[in-house]
N, C-alpha and C positions, 0 to 999 in steps of 0.2 A: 504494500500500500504506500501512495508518495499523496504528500500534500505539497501543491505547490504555492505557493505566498506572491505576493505582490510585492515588488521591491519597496525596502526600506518597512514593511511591514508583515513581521513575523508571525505565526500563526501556528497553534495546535489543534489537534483533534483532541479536543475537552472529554467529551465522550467516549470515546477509545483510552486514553492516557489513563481515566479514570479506574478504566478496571467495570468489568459487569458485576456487581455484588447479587445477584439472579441466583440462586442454587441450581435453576435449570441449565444453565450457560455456560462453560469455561470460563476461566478468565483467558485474556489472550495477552501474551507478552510484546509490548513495544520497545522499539529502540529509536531514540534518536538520533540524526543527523545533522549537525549545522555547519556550514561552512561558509566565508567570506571571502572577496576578491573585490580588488580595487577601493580597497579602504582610505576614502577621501574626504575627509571633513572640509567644507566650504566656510574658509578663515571666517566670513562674516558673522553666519548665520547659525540660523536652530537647525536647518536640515540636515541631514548624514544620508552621503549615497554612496551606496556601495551595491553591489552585487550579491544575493544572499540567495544559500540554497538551503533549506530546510526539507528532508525527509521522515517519513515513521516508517517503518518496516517490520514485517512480523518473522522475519527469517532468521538478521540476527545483526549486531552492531555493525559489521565490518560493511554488511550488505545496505545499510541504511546512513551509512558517512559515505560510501562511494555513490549511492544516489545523491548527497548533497551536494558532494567535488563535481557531480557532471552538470547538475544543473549550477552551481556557482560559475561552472567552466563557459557553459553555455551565455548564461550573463554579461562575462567577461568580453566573448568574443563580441556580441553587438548589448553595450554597457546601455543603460538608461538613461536620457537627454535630463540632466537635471533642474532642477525649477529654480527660476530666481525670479522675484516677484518684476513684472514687468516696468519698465521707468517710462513714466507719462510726459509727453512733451507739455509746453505751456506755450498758449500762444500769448507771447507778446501784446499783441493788439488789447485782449481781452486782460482784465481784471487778475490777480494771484490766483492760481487754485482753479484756473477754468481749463481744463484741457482741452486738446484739438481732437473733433471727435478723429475715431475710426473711420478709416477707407471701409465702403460697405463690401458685401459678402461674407462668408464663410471663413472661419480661419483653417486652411489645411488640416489632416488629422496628420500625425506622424505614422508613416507606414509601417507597420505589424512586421517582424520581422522573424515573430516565433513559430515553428512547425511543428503542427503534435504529430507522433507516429499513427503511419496504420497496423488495423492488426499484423501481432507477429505469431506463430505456431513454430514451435520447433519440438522435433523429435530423436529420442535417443534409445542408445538398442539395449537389449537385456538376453542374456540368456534364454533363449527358444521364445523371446519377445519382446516388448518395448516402453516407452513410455512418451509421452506427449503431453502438453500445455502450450499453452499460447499466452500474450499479452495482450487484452484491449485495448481499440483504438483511442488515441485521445490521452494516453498515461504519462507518456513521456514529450520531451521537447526538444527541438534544436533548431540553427541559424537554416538550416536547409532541409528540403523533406528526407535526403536521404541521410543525415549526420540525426534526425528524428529518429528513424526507420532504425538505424543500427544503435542506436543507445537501449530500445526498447528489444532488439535481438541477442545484443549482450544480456540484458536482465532476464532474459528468456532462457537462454544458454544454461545460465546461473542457479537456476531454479529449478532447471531439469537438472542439473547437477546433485542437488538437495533432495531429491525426491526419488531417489535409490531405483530398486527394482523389485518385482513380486519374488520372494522366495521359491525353492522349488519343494515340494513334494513326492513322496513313495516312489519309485519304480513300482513296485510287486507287492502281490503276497501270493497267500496259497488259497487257494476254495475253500472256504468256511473254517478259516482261520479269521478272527476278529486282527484289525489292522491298528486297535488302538484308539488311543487321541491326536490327530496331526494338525497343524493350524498353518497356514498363510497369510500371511502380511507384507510390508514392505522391508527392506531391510535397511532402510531410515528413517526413522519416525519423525515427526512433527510433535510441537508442544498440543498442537489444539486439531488432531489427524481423526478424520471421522469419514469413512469410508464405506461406501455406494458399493455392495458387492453383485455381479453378474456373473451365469454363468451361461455359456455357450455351448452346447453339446449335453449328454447327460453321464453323470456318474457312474463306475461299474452297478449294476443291482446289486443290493445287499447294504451299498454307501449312502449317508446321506451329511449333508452340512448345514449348518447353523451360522447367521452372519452376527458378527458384532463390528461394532465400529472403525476397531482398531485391526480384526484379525478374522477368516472366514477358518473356521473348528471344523472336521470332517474327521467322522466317526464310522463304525460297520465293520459288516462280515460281509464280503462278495460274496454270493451265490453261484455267480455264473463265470465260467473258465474264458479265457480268449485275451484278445488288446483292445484298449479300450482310450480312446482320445476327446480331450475336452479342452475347452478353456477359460479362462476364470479373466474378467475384469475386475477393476477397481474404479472408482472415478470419486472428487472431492472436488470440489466447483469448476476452474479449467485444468486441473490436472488430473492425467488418466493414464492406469496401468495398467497394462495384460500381456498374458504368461500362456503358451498351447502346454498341456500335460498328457503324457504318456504313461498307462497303467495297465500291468501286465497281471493276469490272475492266473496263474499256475495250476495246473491238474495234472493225474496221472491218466492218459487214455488206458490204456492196455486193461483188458477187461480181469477183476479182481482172482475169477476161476480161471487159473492158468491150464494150458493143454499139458493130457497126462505123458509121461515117461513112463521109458521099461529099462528095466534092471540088466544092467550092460550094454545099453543100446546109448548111442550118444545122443545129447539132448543140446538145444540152443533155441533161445528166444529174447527179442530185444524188447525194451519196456521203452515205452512214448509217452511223450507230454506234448499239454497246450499250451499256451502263453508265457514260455518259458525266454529268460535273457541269459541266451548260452554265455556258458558253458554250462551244463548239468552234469553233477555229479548224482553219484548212487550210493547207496549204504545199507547195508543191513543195518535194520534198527536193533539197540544192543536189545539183548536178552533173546533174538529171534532166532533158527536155525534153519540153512536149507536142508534138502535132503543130502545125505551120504553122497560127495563125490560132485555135487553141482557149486557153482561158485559164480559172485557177480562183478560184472568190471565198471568197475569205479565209474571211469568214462563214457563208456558206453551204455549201462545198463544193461547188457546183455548176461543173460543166465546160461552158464553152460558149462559144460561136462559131462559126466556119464556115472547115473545113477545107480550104486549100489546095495542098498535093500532098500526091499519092496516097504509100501506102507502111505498112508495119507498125514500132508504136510501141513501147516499150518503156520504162515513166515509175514511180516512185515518188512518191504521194501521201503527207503526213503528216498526222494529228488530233492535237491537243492541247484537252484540256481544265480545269478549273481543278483537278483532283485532280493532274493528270499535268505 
């Protein structure tokens, strides 16, 4: 936020400075900016003209003095005509204290010489997506429309700087394994951050999320195995955030009753998965046993060997993969 002042006449936001005592409201944090150029006191008189640049900024100090140095800068370069009270001629002819009127018309205006910006938008990248804001037209000012234009693009730059990127979340999990508590946010907060969550696409099933201001919460158990793509915005008045996410739910295909073996006969079967982010490993789960003489490879999941006694098995297989 910039207030800009009329020269020679300093000005705050009373309102803002003060603070919202509201319990419904934040408060929001202000910083000041002032700055002066061309510091000339006119020997005679009361008036002082200088060039003054006064800012309020809710970002942060450094950000609300460099608003005042550009607008004091801007001042400098086309300074203010300063006022000296006019001297009255007297005519002669006439009496003490009679002046000669004025030549009639109009007295010129002095030509305007300040340019406000048009809007600016600028956008910055984030990990598998982005972020954007703009400035409103009319914020900033300079000698020309494009020294306007780029004052109001710098503070645009500055701001998408500030305003980080959406975190990421999960790769995976497994089918009907609960995935937790996970939360998305930014990962630079604001004093006074209250954020607009959207989502684009739909959740695996089993997922669901909860918004709050500052962070969107996503909880659940997937039900359903496969890859699963969405994406999440963010938006707080011109600044706006969004992240595409990738969510992988893991299954074993390979049907639970495996095909039977004979006793000296070589046996071999490869076990599959869905939504897996290879590499997959394998394991027998501890405490499990295959039959005499069969064994599983790490890598591959493949069961094989050649079974020596007869008998019905009962074994737990595990997959891991690099989500899981």
């Amino acid at each position: 936020m910039q207030i800009l002042c009329p020269v020679n006449q300093p000005c705050v936001d009373d309102q803002a400075s003060l603070g919202n005592f509201s319990s419904a409201d934040p408060d929001i944090l202000l910083f000041h900016g002032v700055r002066y150029k061309n510091q000339n006191p006119d020997p005679n008189p009361d008036p002082f003209y200088a060039c003054l640049g006064l800012c309020v900024s809710q970002i942060s100090q450094a950000d609300a003095d460099l608003c005042a140095e550009n607008n004091a800068a801007i001042c400098e370069l086309n300074p203010p005509t300063p006022y000296f009270p006019p001297i009255v001629p007297v005519n002669p002819i006439n009496p003490p204290g009679h002046p000669i009127p004025p030549p009639p018309g109009p007295t010129p205006a002095r030509p305007s010489t300040r340019f406000a910006n048009q809007e600016q938008t600028c956008l910055g990248d984030c990990q598998d997506g982005g972020t954007e804001t703009s400035i409103p037209a009319g914020r900033y000012f300079g000698s020309n429309q494009a020294e306007a234009d780029a004052i109001a693009e710098s503070y645009c730059e500055q701001h998408l700087v500030d305003m980080g990127c959406l975190t990421n979340f999960l790769e995976g999990s497994c089918i009907d394994e609960s995935i937790g508590t996970h939360f998305i946010t930014t990962d630079n907060f604001f004093s006074s951050i209250s954020l607009t969550w959207t989502l684009v696409g739909s959740l695996p099933p089993g997922l669901s999320m909860s918004e709050q201001p500052t962070e969107l919460v996503i909880t659940g158990t997937p039900t359903a195995s496969g890859t699963f793509t969405f994406q999440i915005q963010a938006r707080q008045g011109d600044d706006f955030w969004w992240r595409n996410y990738t969510f992988l739910v893991m299954e074993i295909t390979t049907a639970a009753a495996l095909p039977d073996g004979e006793v000296d006969t070589a046996y071999s079967l490869t076990l599959t998965t869905i939504g897996d982010l290879p590499p997959v490993s394998w394991t027998l789960k501890a405490g499990s046993t295959l039959p005499d003489g069969l064994f599983v490879e790490e890598s591959t999941g493949e069961i094989h060997g050649t079974p020596t006694t007869p008998g019905n098995y009962t074994f737990t297989i595990e997959a891991q993969d690099l989500a899981t």
